[in-house]
MITIDO-732564 format. One record per residue: x negated, y, z of N, C-alpha, C in turn. Coordinates in steps of 0.1 Angstrom, whole numbers, plus 5000, padded with zeros to 4 digits. Atoms other than C-alpha are relative to their C-alpha. Layout:
REM MITIDO-732564
  n.px  n.py  n.pz  ca.px  ca.py  ca.pz  c.px  c.py  c.pz
     X     Y     Z      X      Y      Z     X     Y     Z
...
REM end
This chain:
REM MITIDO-732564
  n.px  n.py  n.pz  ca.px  ca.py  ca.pz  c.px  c.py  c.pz
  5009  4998  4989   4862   8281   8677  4997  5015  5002
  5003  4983  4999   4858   8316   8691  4988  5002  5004
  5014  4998  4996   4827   8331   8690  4995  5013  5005
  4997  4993  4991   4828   8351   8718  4985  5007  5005
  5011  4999  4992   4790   8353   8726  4991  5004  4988
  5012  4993  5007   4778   8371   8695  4993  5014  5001
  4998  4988  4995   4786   8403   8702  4991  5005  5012
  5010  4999  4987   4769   8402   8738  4983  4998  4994
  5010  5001  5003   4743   8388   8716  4988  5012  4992
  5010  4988  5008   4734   8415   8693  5002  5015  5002
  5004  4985  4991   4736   8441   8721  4985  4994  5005
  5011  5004  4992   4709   8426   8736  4988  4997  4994
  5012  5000  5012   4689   8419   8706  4994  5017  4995
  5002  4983  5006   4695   8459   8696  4996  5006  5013
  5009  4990  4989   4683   8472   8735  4987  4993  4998
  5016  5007  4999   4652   8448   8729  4992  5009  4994
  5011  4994  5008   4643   8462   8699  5003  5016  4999
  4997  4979  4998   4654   8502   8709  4983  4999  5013
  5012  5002  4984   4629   8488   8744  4988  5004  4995
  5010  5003  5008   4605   8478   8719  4990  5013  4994
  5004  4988  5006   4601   8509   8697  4998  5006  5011
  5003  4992  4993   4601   8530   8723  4986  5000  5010
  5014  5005  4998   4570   8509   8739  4991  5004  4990
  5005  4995  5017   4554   8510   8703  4995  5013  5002
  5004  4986  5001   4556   8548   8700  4990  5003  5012
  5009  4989  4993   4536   8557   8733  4991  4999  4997
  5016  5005  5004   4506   8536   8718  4996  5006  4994
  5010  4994  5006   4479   8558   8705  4999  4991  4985
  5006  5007  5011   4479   8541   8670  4995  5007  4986
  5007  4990  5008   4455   8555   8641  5005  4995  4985
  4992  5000  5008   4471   8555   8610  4989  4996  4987
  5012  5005  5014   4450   8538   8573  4995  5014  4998
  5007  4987  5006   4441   8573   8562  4991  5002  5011
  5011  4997  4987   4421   8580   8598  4992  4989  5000
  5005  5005  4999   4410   8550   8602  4989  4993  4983
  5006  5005  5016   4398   8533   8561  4998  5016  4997
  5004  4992  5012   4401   8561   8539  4992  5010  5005
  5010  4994  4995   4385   8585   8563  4991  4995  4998
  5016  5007  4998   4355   8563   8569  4994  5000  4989
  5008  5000  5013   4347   8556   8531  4999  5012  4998
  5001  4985  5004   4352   8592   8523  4990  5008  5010
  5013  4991  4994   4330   8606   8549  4988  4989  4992
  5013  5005  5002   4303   8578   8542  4996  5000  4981
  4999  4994  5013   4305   8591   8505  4997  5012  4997
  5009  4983  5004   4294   8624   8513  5016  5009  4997
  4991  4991  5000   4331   8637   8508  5009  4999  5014
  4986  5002  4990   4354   8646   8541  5012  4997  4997
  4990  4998  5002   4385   8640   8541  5009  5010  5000
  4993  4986  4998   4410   8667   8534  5015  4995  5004
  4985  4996  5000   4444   8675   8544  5012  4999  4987
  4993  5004  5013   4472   8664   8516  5007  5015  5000
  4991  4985  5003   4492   8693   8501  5011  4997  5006
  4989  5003  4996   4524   8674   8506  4999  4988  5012
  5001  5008  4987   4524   8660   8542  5011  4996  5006
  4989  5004  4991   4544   8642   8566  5016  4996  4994
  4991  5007  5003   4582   8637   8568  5008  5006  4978
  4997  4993  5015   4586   8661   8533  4993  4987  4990
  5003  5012  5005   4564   8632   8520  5009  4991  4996
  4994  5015  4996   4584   8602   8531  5015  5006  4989
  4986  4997  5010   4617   8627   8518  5000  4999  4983
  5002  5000  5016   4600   8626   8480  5003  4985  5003
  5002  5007  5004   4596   8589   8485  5015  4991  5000
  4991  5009  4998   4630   8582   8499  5009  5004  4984
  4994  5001  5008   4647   8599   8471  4995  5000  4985
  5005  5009  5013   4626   8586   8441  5006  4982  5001
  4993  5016  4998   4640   8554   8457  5014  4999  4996
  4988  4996  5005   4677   8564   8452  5001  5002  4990
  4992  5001  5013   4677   8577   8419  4993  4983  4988
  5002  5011  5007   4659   8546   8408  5013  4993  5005
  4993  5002  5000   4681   8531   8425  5018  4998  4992
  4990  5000  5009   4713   8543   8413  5000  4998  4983
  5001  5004  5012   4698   8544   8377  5002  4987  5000
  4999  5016  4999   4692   8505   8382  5014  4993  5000
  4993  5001  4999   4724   8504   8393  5012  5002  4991
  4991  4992  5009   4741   8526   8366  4999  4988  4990
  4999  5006  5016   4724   8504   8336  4994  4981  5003
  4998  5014  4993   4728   8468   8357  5001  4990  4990
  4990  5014  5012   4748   8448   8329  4991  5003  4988
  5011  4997  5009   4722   8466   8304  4988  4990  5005
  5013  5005  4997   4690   8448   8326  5006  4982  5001
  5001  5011  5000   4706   8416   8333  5013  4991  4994
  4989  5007  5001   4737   8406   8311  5004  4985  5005
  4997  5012  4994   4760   8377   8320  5001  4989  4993
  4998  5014  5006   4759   8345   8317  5008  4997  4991
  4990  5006  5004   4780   8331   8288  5005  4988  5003
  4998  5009  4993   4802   8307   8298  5006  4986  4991
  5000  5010  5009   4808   8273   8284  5016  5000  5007
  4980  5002  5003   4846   8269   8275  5000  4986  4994
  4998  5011  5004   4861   8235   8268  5000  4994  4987
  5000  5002  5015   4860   8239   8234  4985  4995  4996
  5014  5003  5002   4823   8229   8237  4988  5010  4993
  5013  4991  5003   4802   8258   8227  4987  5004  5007
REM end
């Protein structure tokens, strides 16, 4: 059976959601720190301050703390989860 109509499918699924974000982003939306953590922290008597490490330099620590876990995870794999032994006919 050729499946000729997936392809058309997931162009059309991928302009929705390119449509989508691009909708998304013009929205004014206030981020947990502005809106929560601000609020308790002023109503605490402390402002909120400005982080040392901000923005995408942020996100770049968090993506590659993800990676070397990652790859460590990956490196000592057969260490976290050895394999199954397998039952042989010999009945063990």
């Amino acid at each position: 059976m050729k499946r000729s109509w997936v392809l058309p499918v997931l162009i059309v699924l991928a302009l929705a959601g390119v449509l989508l974000a691009i909708y998304l982003s013009r929205a004014s939306w206030a981020g947990v720190d502005d809106r929560v953590v601000g609020k308790f922290a002023t109503e605490a008597g402390r402002p909120p301050v400005e982080p040392r490490i901000s923005g995408d330099l942020l996100l770049f620590f968090f993506l590659l703390a993800g990676a070397v876990g990652g790859f460590v995870a990956g490196y000592v794999f057969r260490g976290l989860f050895p394999p199954r032994a397998k039952k042989g006919n010999d009945g063990e």
